[in-house]
N, C-alpha and C positions, 0 to 999 in steps of 0.2 A: 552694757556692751553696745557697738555702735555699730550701726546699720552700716556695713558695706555695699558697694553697687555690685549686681551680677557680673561673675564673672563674664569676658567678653567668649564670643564663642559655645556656650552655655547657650542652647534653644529651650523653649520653655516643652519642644517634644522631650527633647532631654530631661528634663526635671518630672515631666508625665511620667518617665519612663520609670525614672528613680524611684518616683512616689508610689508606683505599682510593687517595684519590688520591696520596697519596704513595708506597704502594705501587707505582703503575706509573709514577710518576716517577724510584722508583731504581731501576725496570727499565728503563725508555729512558734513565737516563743510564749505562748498563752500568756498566763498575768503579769510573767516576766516583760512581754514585748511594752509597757507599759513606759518601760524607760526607755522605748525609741521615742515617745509621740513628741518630745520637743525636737527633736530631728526632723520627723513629718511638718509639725508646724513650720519651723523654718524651712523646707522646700515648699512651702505652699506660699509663704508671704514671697520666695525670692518668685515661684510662678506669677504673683500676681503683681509684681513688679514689670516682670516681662512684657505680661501681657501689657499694663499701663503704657509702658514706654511704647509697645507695639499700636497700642491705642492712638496715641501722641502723635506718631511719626505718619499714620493715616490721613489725621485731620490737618498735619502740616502738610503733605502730597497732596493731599485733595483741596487744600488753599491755593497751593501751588497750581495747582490744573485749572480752577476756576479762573484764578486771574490770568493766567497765558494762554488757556483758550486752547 
């Protein structure tokens, strides 16, 4: 399967949020919830995608500030 980019719009509070309620949905569904965690997983790789890009977009602002002073 091929890595998509995050959807636009999508914040990575957004994705926190997700990944809280789905947390306690594979806790109420006990050894069942088992067959969410590749759904968790991928809301954790798209948060850390976020976050990256979030990363990126700082150090190009703050290159930005440096050289315009």
């Amino acid at each position: 399967m091929r890595h998509q980019p995050p959807t636009p719009g999508i914040s990575a509070a957004d994705i926190e949020r997700a990944l809280d309620r789905l947390a306690l949905s594979i806790r109420a569904f006990g050894p069942r919830g088992r067959q969410l965690l590749p759904l968790y997983s991928r809301l954790e790789d798209e948060l850390a995608t976020i976050r990256s890009a979030d990363e990126v977009m700082a150090k190009v602002l703050a290159r930005l500030e440096r050289r315009d002073g």
